[in-house]
C-alpha positions as CSV (number, residue, x, y, z in Angstrom):
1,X,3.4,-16.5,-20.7
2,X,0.8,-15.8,-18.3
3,X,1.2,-13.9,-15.8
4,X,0.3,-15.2,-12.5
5,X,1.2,-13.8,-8.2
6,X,3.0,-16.9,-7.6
7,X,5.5,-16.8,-10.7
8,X,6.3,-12.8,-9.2
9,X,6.8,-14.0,-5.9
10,X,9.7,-16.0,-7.7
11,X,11.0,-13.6,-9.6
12,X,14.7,-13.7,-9.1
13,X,15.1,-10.0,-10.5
14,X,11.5,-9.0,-8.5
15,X,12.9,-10.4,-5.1
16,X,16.3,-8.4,-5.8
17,X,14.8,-5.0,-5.6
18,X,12.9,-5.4,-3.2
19,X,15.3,-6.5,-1.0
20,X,17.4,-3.2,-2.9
21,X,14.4,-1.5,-1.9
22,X,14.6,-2.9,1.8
23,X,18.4,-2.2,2.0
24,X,17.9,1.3,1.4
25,X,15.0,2.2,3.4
26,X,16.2,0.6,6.6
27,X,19.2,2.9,5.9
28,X,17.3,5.8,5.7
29,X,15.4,5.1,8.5
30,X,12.1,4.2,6.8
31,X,9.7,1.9,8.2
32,X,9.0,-1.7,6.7
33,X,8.2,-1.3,3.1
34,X,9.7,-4.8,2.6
35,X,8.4,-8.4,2.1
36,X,5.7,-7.7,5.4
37,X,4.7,-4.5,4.1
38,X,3.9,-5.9,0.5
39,X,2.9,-9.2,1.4
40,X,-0.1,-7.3,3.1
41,X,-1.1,-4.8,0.0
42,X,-0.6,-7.8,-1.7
43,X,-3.0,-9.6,0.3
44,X,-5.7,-6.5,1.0
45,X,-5.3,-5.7,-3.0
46,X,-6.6,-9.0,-3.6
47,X,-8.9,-9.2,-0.6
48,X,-10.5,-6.2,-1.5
49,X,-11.1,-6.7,-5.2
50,X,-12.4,-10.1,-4.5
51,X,-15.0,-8.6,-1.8
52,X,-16.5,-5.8,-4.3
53,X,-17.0,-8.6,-7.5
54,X,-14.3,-8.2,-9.3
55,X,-13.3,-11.1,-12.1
56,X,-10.6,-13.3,-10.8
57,X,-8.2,-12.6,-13.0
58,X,-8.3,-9.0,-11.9
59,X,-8.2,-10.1,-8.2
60,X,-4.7,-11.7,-9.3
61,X,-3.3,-8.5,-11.5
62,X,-4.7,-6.6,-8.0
63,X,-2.3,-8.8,-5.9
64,X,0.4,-8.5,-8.4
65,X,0.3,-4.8,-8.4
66,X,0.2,-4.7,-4.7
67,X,3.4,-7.4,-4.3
68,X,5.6,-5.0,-6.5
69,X,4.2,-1.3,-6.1
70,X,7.3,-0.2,-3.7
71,X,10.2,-2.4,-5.2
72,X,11.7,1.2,-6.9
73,X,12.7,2.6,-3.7
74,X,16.1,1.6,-3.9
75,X,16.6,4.3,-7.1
76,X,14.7,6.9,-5.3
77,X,12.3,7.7,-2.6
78,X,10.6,10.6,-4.7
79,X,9.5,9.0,-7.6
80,X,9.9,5.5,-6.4
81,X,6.0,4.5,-8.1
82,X,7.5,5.5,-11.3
83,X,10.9,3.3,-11.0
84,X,8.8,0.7,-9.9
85,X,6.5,0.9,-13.2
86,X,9.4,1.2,-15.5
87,X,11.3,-2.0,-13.5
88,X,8.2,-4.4,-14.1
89,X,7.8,-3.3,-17.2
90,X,11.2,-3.9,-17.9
91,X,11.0,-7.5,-16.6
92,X,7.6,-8.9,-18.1
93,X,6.8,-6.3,-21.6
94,X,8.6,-9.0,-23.7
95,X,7.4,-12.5,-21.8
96,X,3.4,-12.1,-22.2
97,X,0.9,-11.5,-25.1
98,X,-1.5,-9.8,-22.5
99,X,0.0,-5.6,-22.9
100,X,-3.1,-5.1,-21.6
101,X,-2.3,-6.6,-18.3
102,X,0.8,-5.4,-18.0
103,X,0.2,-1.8,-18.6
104,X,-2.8,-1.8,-16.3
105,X,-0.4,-3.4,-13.3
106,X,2.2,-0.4,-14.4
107,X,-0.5,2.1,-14.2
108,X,-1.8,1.5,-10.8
109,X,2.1,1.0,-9.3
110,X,2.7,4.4,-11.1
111,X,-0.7,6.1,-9.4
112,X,-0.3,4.5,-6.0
113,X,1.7,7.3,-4.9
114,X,1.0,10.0,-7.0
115,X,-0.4,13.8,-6.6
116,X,-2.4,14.8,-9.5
117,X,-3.6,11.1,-9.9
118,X,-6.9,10.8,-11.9
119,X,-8.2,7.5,-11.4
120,X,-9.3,5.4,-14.7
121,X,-9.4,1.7,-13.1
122,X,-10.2,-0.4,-10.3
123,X,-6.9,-1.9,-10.1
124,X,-5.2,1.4,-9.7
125,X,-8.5,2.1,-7.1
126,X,-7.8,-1.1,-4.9
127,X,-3.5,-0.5,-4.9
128,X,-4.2,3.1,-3.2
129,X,-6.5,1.6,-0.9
130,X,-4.3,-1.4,0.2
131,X,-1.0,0.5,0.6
132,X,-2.2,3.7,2.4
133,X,-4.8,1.5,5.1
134,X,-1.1,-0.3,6.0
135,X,-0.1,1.6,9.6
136,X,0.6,-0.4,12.4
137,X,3.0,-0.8,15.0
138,X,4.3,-4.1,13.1
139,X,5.8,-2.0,9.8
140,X,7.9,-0.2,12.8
141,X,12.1,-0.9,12.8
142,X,13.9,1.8,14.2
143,X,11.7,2.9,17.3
144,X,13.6,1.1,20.0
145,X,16.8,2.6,19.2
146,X,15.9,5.6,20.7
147,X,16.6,6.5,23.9
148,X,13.4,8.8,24.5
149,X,10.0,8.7,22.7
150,X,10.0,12.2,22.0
151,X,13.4,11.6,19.8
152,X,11.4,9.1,17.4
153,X,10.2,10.0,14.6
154,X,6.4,10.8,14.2
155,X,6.0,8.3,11.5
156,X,7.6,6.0,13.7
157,X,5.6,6.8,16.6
158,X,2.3,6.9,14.8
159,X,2.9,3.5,13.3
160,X,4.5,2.1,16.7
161,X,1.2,3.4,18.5
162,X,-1.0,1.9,16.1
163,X,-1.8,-1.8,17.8
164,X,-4.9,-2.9,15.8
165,X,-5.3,-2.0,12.4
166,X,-8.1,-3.6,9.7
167,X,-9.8,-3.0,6.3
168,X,-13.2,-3.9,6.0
169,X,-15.8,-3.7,3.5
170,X,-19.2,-3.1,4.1
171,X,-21.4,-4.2,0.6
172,X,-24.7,-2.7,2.2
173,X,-23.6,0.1,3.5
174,X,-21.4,0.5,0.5
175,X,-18.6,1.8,2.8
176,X,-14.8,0.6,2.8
177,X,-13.7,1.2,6.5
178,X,-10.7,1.0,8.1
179,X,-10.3,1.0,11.8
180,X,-7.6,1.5,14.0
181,X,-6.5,1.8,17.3
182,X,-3.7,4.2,19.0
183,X,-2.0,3.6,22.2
184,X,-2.3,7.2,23.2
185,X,0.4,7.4,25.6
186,X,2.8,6.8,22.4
187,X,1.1,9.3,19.8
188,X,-2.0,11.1,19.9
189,X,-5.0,10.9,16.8
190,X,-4.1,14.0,15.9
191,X,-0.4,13.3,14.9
192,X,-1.9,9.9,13.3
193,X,-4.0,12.9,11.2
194,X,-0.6,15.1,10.6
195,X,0.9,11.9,8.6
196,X,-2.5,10.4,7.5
197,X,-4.3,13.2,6.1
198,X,-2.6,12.9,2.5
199,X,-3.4,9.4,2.4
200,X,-6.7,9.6,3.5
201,X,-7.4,12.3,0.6
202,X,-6.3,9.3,-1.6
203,X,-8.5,6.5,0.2
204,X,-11.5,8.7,-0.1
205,X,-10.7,9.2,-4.3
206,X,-10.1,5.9,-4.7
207,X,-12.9,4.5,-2.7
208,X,-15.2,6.8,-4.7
209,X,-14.1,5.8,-7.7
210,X,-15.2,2.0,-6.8
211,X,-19.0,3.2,-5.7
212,X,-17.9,3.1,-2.0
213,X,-17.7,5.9,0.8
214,X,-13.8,5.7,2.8
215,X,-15.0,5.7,6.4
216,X,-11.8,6.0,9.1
217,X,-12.6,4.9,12.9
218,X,-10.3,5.7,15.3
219,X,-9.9,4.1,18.7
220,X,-14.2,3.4,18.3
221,X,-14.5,7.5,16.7
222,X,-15.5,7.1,13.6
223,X,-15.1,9.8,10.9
224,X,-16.2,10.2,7.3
């Protein structure tokens, strides 16, 4: 079998956790890590690969990657990138011919979330990038249940103050930049930095990794 996005996306066992995944996170409190949140690494993973030259085929393993990174949630926050691996292993090990396709997809889901990462393809390069650029006010679910802004939660904040958020990639400059925008009477740039900084440590690797400099620009303040 050959793997392809749109036979994932159809997965009867692939759309089951992450609607697991979706269950449990809205329980917790989490914001969107559900079919909006991986339809758009999905989309970025694939965007992106396709915008620095790579083949096709690794466009679609890109996309793949980003449509199933987060479906282990739902058998543990903590090491969720590694439940994730195992599950897609689990599913498509014994369908294709191509290990090689499926241990690169496990091994960037397995990195996208993961400390004392060390980076050894552009798959795993592009997933990072994808997942971590994804704040915005749109991922938010719980914010209007409470009663006072300063009860929210700051990841709920920063996300719900974040009204214009985009990935771009800049071939000449050789610079991957994302740009933002905060509503500043919600959260200020320097919370966005107190839940950002982590993830930005992992843009900058990744984007390295793949020839480019990770440039963030907030409300027109660029930094890099």
């Amino acid at each position: 079998m050959r793997l392809t996005l749109n036979e994932v996306k159809k997965n009867v066992k692939i759309s089951n956790f992450l609607s697991q995944t979706e269950i449990y996170l809205d329980a917790l409190g989490f914001t969107d890590h559900g079919p909006r949140h991986v339809g758009i690494v999905s989309g970025r993973s694939q965007e992106l690969a396709s915008k620095i030259g790579l083949s096709a085929r690794d466009q679609e393993l890109a996309a793949i990657a980003g449509w199933c990174h987060d479906m282990g949630n739902f058998l543990g926050r903590t090491e969720h990138h590694y439940w994730a691996s195992m599950l897609f292993s689990q599913v498509y090990l014994e369908k294709t011919s191509n290990i090689n396709e499926i241990s690169r997809i496990m091994q960037a889901i397995a990195s996208h979330d993961k400390d004392e990462i060390r980076l050894v393809d552009n798959i795993s390069a592009i997933l990072i990038l994808a997942d971590k650029s994804d704040v915005s006010r749109s991922r938010v679910k719980h914010y209007r249940s409470h009663k006072r802004l300063g009860e929210s939660d700051i990841h709920d904040r920063v996300n719900y103050a974040t009204t214009y958020n985009q990935l771009l990639i800049s071939k000449s400059k050789k610079e991957i930049v994302l740009r933002v925008k905060i509503d500043v009477k919600v959260a200020t740039p320097m919370e966005y930095f107190e839940i950002f900084n982590d993830r930005m440590i992992f843009c900058e690797m990744a984007a390295k990794y793949l020839g480019y400099k990770f440039v963030l620009i907030i409300n027109d303040f660029k930094l890099s």
